[in-house]
C-alpha positions in Angstrom: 0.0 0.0 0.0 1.4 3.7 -0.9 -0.3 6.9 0.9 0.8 9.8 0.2 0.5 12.8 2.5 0.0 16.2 1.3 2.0 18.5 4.0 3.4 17.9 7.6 3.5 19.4 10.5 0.7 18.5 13.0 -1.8 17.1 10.7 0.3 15.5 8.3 3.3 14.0 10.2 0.4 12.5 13.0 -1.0 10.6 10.1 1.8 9.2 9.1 3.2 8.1 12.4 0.0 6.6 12.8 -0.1 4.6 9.3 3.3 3.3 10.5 2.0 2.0 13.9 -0.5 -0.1 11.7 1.6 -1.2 9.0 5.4 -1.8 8.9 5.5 -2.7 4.7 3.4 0.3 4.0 5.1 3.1 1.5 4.6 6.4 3.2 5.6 9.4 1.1 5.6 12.6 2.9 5.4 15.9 0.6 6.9 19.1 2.3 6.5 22.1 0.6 8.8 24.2 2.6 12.1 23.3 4.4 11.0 22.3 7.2 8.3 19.2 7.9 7.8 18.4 11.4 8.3 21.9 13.6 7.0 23.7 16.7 5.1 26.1 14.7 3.5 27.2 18.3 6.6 28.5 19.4 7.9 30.7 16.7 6.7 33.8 18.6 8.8 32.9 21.5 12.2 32.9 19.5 10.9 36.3 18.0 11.0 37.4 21.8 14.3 35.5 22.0 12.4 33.3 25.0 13.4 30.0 23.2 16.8 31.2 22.3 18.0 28.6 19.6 15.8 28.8 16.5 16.8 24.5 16.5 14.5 23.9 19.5 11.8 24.4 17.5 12.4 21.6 15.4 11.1 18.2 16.4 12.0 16.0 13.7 14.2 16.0 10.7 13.5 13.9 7.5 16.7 11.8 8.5 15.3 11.4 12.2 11.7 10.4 10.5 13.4 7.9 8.0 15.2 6.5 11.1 12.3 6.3 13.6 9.6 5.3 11.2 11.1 4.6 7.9 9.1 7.2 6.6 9.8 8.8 3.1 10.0 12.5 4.1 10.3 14.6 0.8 11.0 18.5 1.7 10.6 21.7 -1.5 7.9 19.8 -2.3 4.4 20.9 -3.9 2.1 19.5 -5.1 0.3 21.3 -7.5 -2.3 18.9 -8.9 -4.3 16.2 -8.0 -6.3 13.3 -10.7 -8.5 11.5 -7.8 -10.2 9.3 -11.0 -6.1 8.2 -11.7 -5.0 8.4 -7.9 -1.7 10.6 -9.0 -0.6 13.8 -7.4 1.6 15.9 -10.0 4.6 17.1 -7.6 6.9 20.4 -8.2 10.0 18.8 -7.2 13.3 21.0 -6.8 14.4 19.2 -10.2 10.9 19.0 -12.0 7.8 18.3 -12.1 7.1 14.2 -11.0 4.2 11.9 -10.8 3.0 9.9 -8.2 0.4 7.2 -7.6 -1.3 6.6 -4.4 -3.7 3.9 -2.8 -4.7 6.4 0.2 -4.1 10.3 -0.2 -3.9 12.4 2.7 -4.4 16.1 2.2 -3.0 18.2 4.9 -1.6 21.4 3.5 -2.0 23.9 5.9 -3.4 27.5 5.3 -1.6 30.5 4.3 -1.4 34.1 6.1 -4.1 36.5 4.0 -2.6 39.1 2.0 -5.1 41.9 2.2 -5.5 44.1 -1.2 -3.0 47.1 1.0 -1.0 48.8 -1.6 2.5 48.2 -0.4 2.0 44.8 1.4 5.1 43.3 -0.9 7.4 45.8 0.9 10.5 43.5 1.5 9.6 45.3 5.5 6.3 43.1 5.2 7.0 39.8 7.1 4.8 36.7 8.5 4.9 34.4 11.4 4.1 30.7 10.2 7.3 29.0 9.1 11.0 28.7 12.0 12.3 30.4 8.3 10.1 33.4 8.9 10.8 33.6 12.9 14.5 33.4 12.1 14.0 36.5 9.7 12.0 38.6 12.3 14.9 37.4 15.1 17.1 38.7 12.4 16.0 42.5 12.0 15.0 42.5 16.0 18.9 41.7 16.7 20.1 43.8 14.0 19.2 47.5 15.4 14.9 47.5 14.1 13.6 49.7 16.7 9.6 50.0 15.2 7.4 47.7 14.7 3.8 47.3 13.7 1.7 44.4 13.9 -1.4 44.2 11.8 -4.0 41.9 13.5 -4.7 41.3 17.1 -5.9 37.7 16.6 -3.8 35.2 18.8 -0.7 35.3 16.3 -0.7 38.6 16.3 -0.7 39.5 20.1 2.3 36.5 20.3 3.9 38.6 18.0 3.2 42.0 19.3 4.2 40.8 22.8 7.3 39.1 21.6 8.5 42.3 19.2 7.5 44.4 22.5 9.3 41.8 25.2 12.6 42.2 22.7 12.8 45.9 22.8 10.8 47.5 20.1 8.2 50.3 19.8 5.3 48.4 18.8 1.9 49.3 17.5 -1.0 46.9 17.1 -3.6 47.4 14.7 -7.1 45.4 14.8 -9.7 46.6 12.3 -12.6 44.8 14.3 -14.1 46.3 16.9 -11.7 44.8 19.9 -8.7 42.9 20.0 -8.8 39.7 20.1 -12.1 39.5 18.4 -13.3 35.7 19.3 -13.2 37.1 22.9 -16.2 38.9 24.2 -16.0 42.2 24.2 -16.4 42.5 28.1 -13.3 40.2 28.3 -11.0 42.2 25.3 -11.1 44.9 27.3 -8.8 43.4 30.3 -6.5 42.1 27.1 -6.4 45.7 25.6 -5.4 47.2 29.1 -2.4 45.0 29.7 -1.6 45.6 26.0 -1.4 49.8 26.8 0.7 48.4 30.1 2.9 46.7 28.1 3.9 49.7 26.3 1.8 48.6 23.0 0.0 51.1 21.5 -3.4 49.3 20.5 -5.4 50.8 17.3 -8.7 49.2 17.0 -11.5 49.5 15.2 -9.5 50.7 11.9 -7.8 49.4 9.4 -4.3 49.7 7.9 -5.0 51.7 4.0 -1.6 51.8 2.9 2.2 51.1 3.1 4.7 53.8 2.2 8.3 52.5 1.8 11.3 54.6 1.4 14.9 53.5 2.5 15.0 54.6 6.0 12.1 52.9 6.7 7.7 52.2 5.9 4.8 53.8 7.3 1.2 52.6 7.8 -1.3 54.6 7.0 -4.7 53.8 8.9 -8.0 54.6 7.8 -7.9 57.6 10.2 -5.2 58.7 9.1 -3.0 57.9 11.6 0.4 57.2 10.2 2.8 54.9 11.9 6.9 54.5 11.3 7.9 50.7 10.7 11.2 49.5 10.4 9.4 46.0 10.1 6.0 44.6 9.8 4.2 41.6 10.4 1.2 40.4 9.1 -1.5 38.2 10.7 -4.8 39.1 9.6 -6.0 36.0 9.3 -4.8 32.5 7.6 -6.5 30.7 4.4 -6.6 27.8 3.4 -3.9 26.5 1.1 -6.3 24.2 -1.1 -6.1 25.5 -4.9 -4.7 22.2 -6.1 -7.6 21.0 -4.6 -10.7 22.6 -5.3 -9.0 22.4 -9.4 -9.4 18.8 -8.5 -13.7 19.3 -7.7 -12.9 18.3 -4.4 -15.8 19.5 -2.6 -14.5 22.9 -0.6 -16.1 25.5 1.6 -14.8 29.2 1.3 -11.8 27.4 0.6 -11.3 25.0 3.0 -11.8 21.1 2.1 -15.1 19.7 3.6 -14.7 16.6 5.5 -17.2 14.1 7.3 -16.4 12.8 10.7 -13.8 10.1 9.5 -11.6 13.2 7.5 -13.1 11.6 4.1 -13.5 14.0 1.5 -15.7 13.9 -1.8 -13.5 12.4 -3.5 -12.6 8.2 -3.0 -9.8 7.4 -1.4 -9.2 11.1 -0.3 -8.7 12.4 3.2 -8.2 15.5 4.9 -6.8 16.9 8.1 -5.8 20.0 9.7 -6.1 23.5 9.1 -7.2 23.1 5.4 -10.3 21.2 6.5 -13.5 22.4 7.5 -16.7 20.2 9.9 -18.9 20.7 11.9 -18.4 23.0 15.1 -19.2 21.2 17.9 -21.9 23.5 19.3 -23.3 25.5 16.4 -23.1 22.5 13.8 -22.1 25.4 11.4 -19.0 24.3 9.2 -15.8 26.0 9.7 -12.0 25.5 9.9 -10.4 25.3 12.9 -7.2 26.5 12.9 -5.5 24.9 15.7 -2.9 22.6 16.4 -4.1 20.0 19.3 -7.5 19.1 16.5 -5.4 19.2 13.8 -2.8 16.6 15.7 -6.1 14.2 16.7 -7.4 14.1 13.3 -4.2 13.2 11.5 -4.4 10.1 14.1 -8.1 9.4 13.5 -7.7 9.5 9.5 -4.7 7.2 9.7 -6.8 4.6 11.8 -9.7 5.1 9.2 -7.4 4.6 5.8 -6.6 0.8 7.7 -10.2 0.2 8.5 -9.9 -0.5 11.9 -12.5 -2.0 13.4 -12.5 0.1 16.2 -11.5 3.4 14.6 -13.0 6.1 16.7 -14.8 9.1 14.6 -12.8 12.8 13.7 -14.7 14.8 16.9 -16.1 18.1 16.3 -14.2 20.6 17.3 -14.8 22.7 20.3 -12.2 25.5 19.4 -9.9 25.6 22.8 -7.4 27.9 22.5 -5.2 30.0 25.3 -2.7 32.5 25.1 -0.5 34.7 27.3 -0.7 38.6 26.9 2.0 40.1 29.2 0.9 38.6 32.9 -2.6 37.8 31.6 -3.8 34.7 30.3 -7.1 34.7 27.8 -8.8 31.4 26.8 -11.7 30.2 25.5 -13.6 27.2 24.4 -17.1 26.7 22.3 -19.3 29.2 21.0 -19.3 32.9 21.9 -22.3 35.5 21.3 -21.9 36.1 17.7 -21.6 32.2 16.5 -24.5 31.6 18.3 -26.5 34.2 17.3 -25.6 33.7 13.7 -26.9 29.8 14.3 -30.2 31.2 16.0 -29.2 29.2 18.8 -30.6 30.7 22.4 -28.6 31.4 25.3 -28.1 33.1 28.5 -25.0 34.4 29.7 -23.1 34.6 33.6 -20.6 36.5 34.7 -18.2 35.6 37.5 -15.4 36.8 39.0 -13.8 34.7 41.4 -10.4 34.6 43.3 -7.8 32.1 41.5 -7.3 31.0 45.0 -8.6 31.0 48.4 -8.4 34.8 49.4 -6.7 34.8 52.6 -3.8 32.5 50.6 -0.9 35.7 49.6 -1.9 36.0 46.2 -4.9 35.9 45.5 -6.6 37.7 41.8 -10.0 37.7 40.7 -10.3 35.4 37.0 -12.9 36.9 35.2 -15.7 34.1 33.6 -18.1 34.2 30.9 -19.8 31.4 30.3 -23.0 30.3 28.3 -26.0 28.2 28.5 -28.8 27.0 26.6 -32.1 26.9 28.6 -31.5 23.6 28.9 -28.7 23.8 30.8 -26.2 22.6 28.4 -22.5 24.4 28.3 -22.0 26.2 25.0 -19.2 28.4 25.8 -16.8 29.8 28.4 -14.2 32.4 28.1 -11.9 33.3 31.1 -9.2 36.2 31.7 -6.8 36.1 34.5 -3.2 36.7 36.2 -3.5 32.5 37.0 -5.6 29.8 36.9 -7.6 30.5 33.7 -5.9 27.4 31.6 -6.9 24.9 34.7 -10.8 26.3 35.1 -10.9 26.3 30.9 -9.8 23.2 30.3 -12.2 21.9 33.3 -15.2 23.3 31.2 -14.2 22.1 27.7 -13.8 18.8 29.5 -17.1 19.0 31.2 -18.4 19.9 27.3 -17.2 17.5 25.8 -18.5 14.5 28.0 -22.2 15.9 27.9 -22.4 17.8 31.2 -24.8 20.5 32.1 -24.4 23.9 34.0 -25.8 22.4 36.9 -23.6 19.5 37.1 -20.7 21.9 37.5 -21.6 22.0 41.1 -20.3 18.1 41.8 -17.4 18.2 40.3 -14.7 17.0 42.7 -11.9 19.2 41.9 -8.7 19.4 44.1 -8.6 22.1 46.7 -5.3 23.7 48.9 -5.3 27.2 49.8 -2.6 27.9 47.1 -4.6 26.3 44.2 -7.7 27.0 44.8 -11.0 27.4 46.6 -13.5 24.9 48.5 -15.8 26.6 45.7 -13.9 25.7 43.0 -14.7 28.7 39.9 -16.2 25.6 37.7 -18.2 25.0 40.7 -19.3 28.6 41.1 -20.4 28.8 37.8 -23.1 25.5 38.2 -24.0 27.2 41.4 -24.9 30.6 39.7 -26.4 28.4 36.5 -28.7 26.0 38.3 -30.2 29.5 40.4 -30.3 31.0 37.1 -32.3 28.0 35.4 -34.7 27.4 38.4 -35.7 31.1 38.1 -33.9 31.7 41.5 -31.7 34.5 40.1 -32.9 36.7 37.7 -30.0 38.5 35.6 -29.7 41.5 33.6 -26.8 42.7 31.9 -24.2 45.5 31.2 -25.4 46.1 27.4 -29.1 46.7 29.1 -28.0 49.6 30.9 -29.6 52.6 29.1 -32.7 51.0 29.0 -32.9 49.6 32.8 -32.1 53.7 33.5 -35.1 54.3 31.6 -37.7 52.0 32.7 -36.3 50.9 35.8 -35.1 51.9 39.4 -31.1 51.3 39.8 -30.3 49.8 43.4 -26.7 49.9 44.5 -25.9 47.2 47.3 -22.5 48.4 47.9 -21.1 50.1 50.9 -21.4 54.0 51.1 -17.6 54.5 50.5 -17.8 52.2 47.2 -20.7 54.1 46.0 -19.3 57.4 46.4 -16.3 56.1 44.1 -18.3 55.3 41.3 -21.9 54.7 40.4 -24.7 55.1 37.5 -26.6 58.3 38.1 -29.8 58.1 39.9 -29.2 55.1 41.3 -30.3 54.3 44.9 -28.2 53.5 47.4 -28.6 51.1 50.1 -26.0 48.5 51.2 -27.1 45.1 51.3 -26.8 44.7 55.0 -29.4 47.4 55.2 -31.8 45.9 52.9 -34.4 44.0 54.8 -35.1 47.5 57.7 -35.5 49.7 54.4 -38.1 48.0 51.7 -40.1 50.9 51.9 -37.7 53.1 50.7 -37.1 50.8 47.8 -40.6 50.4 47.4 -41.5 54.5 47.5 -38.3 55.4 45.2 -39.4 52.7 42.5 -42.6 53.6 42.6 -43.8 51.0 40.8 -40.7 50.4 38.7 -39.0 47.0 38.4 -36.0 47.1 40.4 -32.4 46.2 39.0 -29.8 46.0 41.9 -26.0 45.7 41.2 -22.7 45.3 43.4 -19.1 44.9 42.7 -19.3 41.4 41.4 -22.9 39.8 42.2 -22.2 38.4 45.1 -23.9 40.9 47.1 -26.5 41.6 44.5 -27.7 38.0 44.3 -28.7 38.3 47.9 -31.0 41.2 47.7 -32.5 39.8 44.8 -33.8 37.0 46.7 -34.6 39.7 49.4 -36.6 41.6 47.3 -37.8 39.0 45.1 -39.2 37.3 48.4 -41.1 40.6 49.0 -42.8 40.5 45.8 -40.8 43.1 44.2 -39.5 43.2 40.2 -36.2 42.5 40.6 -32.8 41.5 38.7 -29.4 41.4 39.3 -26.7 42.7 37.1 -24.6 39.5 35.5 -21.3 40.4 37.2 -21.6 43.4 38.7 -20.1 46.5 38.3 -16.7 44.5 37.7 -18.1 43.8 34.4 -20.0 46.7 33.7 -15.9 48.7 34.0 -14.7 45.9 31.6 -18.4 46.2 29.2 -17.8 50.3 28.5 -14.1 49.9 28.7 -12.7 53.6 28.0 -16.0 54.9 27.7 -16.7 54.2 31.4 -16.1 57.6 32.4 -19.0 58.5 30.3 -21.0 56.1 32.6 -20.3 56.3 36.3 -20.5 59.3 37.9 -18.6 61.1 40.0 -16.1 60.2 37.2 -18.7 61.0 34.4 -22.6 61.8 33.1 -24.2 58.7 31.4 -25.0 59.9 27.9 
């Protein structure tokens, strides 16, 4: 039997190790495009920074230590550039000419390529991207060579690596997002916390705006934005976004979706004989069912594996599983990660949800130490898990990985509550954060805990009577205008000034974090009052308006 296998890498080189395991006479040909097959391509950022110092570490295998392990036919400067699924041939652009191959089992893991937006300038030899140790090497290159600027255009997750890792070797950096908020899979209450450790970092963060245009001269380039800002580069780097790198095979009619190769849950594509892995492929989204790539390294490992054991028919072969996105990344002493749907793929698959907010300690309080990690998670009305997203100094990886977990073997909101996770004062709390959010779901799903949320705020003004349950002194540092103040503690000995200053009105309560505002909910509530309590508090209201809080609480400002 001969497969051949389109790319390496994590996709690529997992299916072939795998087809090895299974069968020691089969031919395995490896095609390689670029130099390199089997790399680290995770940790090119961090010899950018000059973290991982030697550019070597980065390498896992070579094609002689993959001929030696696993006897596997490693081919490097390799493209192929056509594919005949009726003949089972790939037509290969080898560095001496074109060849010809024949194949039993083809394996298409190519990759994607970094988008090249329509920028006039972009080919400036200043212009660099981050997916190869060839192009890390270049950037480590001009960093140790004397460039001083540097702008970065995309704040996805390869662009804050690289924004951090430019800014952690020296250079004036400037990041430029043209959504809305850095970051953007994060929710926008969450991008905020990124954006501000960003600006601590000493990164100056342009959002909302695009870059127009590249000027080059000799000295050096300058972006234009779509504001007209106009930023000094002695390099750039480019992540906007990746493609995938699938022309050879949508010539072929292999069925494709905006490019990426469409696959079922064994990596077959339409074509016989034909698989798929990795970032070139596209399924089904665990939570939304809507098909889309996922360009990530730990699904794109899995699914080499799966499509190995699938090409040998074995009997026990366990099916490609949809993808749940998890992803994590360090911005200066902050972690983000994330894992299943946020607000805007669910709302684009019509799928309803209601969202928490939490903002527990990473550990018990009293242990030195001790930082809030701020949760959003959401549920169907079922209960089911559909998303989380977490921002912290520590602990986030632990609590997100915890919830993916939880997702992916079936469990609801509520069964957060029994997990038996570890506890010490240094790691964490008798209330674990998982467990916190099944406590706040199951009240939230019984109808216990009514929420209402930052984005409601001009209209709860409107229609509603604002009760602060904070102390005096936290009140007086911040608050929404007209709001009425009573601390918790006082609640139950002054209903009737609640109940004379709504006058009617529903009342929508709010603390620091919800804590407090959870239990005069069920104070009122119990007294036959309207009431609701702000998801998170005023925590997440600061982190909702971001720079245009001042514009919200007053002393500091008038809500507009």
């Amino acid at each position: 039997m001969r497969i051949v296998i389109v790319g390496g890498v994590a996709a690529g080189m997992s299916a072939a190790a795998r087809a090895r395991r299974h069968d020691e006479t089969a031919e395995i040909i490896v095609l390689e495009r670029g130099d390199e097959v089997s790399f680290a391509n995770c940790g090119l950022p961090y010899h950018v920074s000059g973290e991982i110092a030697d550019a070597s570490s980065l390498l896992v295998h070579t094609t002689a230590s993959l001929r030696a392990a696993m006897n596997l036919d490693v081919r490097t400067r390799h493209e192929v550039i056509a594919v005949d699924a009726t003949a089972r041939t790939v037509t290969v652009q080898a560095p001496d000419g074109l060849d010809t191959l024949s194949y039993d089992a083809l394996v298409l893991a190519p990759g994607a390529a970094a988008v090249r937006p329509p920028i006039e300038g972009i080919d400036s030899a200043r212009v660099h991207t981050l997916r190869t140790v060839a192009d890390a090497v270049a950037l480590r290159a001009r960093v140790t060579a004397g460039d001083r600027r540097a702008v970065v255009l995309g704040a996805g997750f390869i662009g804050l690596e690289a924004a951090e890792a430019l800014r952690h070797a020296g250079l004036e950096v400037d990041l430029v997002e043209r959504a809305g908020h850095v970051l953007p899979p994060l929710e926008r209450e969450l991008a905020t916390l990124v954006r501000d450790e960003l600006v601590r970092l000493g990164i100056r963060v342009h959002d909302d705006v695009a870059a127009t245009r590249i000027a080059s001269d000799d000295a050096s380039d300058t972006v234009r934005l779509g504001d007209g800002t106009a930023l000094a580069a002695d390099l750039i780097v480019l992540s906007v976004g990746v493609s995938p790198d699938t022309r050879f095979a949508q010539a072929a009619g292999i069925h494709t979706l905006r490019g990426a190769i469409v696959v079922d849950d064994r990596g077959r594509t339409s074509a016989p004989g034909v698989w798929a892995a990795g970032d070139a492929t596209a399924h089904a989204a665990a939570v939304t069912g809507a098909v889309v790539p996922v360009a990530l390294a730990g699904p794109a490992n899995r699914a080499g594996r799966l499509v190995a054991d699938d090409i040998f028919g074995i009997d026990d072969a366990r099916p490609v599983p949809a993808s749940y996105g998890t992803a994590i990344v360090r911005v200066g002493r902050l972690t983000a990660g994330l894992t299943g749907a946020n607000r805007a793929a669910l709302e684009a698959a019509g799928i309803a949800y209601r969202t928490l907010h939490l903002h527990p300690n990473q550990h018990a309080g009293y242990f030195p130490g001790a930082e809030p990690m701020h949760l959003v998670v959401h549920l169907g009305d079922d209960g089911r898990l559909l998303g989380a997203q977490a921002v912290g100094a520590d602990g986030v990886d632990k609590r997100i990985d915890v919830l993916a977990t939880a997702m992916r073997a079936g469990l609801t909101a509520p069964d957060l509550i029994d997990l038996d996770l570890s506890y010490a004062p240094p790691y964490g709390q008798a209330k674990d954060a998982v467990n916190l959010v099944g406590m706040v779901a199951e009240n939230v799903l019984a109808g216990r805990l009514t929420l209402w949320h930052a984005a409601d705020l001009a209209e709860v003004r409107a229609e509603a009577l604002v009760l602060d349950v904070r102390s005096a002194a936290e009140f007086a540092g911040g608050h929404i205008p007209g709001a009425l103040n009573i601390p918790h503690t006082q609640l139950r000995d002054r209903l009737d000034e609640v109940r004379d200053a709504a006058d009617g009105r529903p009342v929508r309560v709010l603390c620091a974090a919800g804590v407090r505002s959870n239990i005069a909910h069920r104070i009122l509530a119990n007294n036959g009052f309207d009431s609701a309590s702000l998801s998170g508090g005023i925590q997440t209201l600061r982190h909702w308006y971001g720079a245009e809080i001042d514009r919200v609480l007053t002393p500091e400002g008038v809500f507009a």
